[in-house]
LODRENBA-167409 format. One line per field, with one value per residue: residue in three letters; x, y, z of N, C-alpha, C, CB in turn. Coordinates in Angstrom, 1 decimal. Glycine has a CB too. Example, Ala and Ser with C-alpha at 12.3 -4.5 7.8 and 13.67 -1.06 7.14 Angstrom:
fivo <- (ALA SER)
n.xx <- (13.2 12.8)
n.yy <- (-5.7 -2.2)
n.zz <- (7.8 7.1)
ca.xx <- (12.3 13.7)
ca.yy <- (-4.5 -1.1)
ca.zz <- (7.8 7.1)
c.xx <- (13.2 12.9)
c.yy <- (-3.3 0.0)
c.zz <- (7.8 7.9)
cb.xx <- (11.3 14.1)
cb.yy <- (-4.5 -0.6)
cb.zz <- (9.0 5.7)
% end
This chain:
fivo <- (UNK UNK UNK UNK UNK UNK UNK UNK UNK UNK UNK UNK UNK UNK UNK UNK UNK UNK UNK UNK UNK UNK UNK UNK UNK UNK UNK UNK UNK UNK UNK UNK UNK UNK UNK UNK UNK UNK UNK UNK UNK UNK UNK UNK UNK UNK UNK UNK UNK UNK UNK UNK UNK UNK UNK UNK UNK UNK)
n.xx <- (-55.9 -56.8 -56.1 -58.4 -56.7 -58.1 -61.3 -60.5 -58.5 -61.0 -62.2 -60.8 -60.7 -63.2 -63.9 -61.7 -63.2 -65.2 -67.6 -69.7 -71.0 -71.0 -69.8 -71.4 -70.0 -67.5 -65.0 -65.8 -64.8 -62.5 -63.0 -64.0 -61.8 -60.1 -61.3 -61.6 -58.8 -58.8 -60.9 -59.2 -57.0 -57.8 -58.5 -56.8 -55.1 -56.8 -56.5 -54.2 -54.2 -56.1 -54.3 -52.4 -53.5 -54.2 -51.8 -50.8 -52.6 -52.2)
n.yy <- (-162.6 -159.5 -156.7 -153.1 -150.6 -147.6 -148.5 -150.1 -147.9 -145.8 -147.9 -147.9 -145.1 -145.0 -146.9 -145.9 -143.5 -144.7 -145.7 -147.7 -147.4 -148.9 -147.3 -146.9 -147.9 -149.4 -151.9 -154.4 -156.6 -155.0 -152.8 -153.5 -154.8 -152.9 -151.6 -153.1 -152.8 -150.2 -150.0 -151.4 -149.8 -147.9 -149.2 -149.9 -147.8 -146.6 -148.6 -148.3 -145.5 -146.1 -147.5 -145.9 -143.7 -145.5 -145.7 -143.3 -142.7 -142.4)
n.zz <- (3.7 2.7 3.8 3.5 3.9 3.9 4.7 7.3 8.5 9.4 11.0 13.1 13.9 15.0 16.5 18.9 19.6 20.2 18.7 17.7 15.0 11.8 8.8 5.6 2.4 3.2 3.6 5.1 7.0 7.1 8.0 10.9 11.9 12.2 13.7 16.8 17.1 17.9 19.6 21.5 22.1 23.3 25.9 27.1 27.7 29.4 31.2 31.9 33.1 35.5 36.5 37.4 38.7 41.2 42.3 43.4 45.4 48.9)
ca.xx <- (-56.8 -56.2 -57.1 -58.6 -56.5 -59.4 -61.9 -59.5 -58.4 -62.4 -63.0 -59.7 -61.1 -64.4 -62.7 -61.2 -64.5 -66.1 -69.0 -70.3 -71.8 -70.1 -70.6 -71.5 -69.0 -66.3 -64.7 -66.5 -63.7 -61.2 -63.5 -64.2 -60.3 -59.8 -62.6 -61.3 -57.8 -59.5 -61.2 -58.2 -55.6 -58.6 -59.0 -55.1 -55.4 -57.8 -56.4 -53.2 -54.8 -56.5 -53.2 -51.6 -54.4 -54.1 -50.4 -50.7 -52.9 -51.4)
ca.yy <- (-161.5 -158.2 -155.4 -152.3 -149.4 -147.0 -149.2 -150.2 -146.6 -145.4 -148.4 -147.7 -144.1 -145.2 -147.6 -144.7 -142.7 -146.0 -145.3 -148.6 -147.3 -148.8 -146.8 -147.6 -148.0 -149.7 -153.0 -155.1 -157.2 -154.6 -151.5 -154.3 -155.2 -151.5 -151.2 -153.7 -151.8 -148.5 -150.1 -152.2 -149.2 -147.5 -149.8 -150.0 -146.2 -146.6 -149.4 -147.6 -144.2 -146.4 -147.9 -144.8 -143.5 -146.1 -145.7 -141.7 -142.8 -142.6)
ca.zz <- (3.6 2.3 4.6 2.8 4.4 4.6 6.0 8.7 9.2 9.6 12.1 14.1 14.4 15.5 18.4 19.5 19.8 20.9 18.0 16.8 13.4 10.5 7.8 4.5 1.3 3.8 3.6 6.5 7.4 7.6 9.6 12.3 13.0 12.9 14.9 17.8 17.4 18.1 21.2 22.5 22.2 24.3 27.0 27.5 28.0 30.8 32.9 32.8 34.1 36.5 37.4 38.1 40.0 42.9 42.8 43.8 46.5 49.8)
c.xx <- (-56.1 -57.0 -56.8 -58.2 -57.3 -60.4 -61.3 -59.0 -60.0 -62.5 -61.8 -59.8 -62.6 -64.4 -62.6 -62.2 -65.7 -67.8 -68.8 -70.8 -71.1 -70.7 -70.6 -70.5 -67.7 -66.6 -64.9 -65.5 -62.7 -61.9 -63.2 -62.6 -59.9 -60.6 -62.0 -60.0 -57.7 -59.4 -60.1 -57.0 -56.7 -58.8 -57.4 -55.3 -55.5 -57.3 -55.0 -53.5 -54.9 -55.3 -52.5 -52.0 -54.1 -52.8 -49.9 -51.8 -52.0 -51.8)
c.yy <- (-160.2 -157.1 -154.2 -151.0 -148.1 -146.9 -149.1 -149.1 -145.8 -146.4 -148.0 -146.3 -144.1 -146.2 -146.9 -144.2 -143.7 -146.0 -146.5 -148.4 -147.5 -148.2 -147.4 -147.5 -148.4 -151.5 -153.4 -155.4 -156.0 -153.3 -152.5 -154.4 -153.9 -151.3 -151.5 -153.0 -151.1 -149.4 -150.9 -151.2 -148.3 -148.1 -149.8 -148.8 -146.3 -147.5 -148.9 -146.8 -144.9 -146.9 -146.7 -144.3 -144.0 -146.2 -144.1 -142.0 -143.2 -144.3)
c.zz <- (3.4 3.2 3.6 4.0 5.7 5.4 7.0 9.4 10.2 10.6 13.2 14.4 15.3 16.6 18.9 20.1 20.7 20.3 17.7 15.4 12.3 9.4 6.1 3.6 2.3 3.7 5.3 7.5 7.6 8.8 10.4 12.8 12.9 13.7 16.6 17.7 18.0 19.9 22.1 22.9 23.8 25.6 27.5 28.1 29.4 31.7 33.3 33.7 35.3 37.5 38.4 39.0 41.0 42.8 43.7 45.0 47.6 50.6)
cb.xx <- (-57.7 -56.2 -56.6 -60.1 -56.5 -59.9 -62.2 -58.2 -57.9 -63.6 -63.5 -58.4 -60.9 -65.3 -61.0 -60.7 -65.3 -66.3 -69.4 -71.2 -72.3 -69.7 -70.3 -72.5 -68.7 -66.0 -63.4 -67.2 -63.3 -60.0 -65.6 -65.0 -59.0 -59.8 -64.2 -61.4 -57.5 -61.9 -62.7 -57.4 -54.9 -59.7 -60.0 -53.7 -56.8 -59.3 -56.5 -52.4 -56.3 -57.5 -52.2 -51.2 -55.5 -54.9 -49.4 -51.2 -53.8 -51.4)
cb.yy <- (-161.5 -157.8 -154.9 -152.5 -149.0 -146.9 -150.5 -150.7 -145.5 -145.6 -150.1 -148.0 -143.4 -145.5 -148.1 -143.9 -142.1 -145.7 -144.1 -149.1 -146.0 -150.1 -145.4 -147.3 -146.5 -149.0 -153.0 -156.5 -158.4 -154.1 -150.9 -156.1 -156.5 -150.2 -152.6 -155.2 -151.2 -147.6 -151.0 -153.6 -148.0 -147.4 -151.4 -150.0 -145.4 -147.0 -151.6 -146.9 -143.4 -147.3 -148.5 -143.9 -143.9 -147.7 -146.0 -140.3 -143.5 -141.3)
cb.zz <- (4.8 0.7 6.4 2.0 3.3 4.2 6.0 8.4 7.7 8.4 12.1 13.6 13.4 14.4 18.6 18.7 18.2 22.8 16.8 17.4 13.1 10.0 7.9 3.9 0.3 5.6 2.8 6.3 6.4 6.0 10.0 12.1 12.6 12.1 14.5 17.8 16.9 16.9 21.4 21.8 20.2 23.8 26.8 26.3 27.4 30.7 33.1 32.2 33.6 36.3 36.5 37.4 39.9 43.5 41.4 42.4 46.5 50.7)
% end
């Protein structure tokens, strides 16, 4: 499979933001695994923070 750049870029910014709305003129297949990108680089984010959090608790 060939991922279309663009698409992929557009869903890997909309991960990020955590918008679900694919928009129109994008390659399907490639928004969606930018898509999940976006949201997996996002969820890493957060369970670090959270990690760090209960480590600065006394």
């Amino acid at each position: 499979m060939k991922v279309d750049k663009k698409s992929w870029q557009e869903g890997y910014e909309a991960g990020l933001r955590q918008q679900e709305a694919e928009p129109e003129n994008t390659e399907v297949l490639s928004w969606h695994a930018g898509f999940l990108e976006g949201q997996a680089e996002v969820e890493t984010k957060i369970k670090t923070h959270r990690e760090q959090l209960r480590r600065k608790k006394p």
